[in-house]
C-alpha positions, -999 to 999 in steps of 0.1 A, spaced: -58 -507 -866 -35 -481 -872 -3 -471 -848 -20 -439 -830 -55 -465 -825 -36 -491 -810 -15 -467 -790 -50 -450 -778 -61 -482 -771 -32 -491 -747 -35 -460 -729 -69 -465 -722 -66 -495 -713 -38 -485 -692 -58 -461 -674 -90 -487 -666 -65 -509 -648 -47 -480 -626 -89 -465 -615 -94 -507 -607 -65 -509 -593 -64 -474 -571 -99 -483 -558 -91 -517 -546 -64 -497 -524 -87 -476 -511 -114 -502 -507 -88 -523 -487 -77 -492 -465 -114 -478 -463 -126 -514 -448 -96 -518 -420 -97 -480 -413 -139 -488 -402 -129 -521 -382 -123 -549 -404 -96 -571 -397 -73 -577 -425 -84 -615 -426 -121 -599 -436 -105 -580 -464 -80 -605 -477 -117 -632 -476 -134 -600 -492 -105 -591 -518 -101 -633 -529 -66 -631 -519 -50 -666 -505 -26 -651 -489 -23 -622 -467 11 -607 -477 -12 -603 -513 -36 -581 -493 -15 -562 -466 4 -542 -504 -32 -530 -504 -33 -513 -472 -20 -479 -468 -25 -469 -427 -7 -443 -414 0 -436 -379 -30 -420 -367 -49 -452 -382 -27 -470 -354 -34 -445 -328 -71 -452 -334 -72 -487 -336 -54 -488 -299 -77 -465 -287 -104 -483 -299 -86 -516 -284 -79 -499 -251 -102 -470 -246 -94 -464 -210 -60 -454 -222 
């Protein structure tokens, strides 16, 4: 294998694990953001422990908002 094949290689490589990667991320978010409970995704994701799956999450404030109103919909 020459340098420019292996270095092609890598950077493909590279690039398979960051799409993985990226769409665990927004698998994790996509699944809390529609009302599963991070224990669900951390069973889901095969994580044992839930610090592992909480770097996954990316909520912003209006995903809090919503999940109290949802929790407490007469205000």
């Amino acid at each position: 294998m020459t340098e420019d094949e292996r270095k092609a290689a890598a950077v493909e490589m590279w690039s398979e694990t960051m799409v993985q990667m990226g769409n665990r991320h927004t698998y994790a978010t996509s699944l809390v953001r529609r009302g599963g409970g991070i224990h669900v995704v951390q069973r889901l994701m095969g994580h044992s422990n839930i610090a592992t799956t909480s770097r996954y999450l990316h909520l912003v404030d209006a995903d809090l908002l919503a999940a109290f109103d949802r929790a407490f919909p007469e205000g």
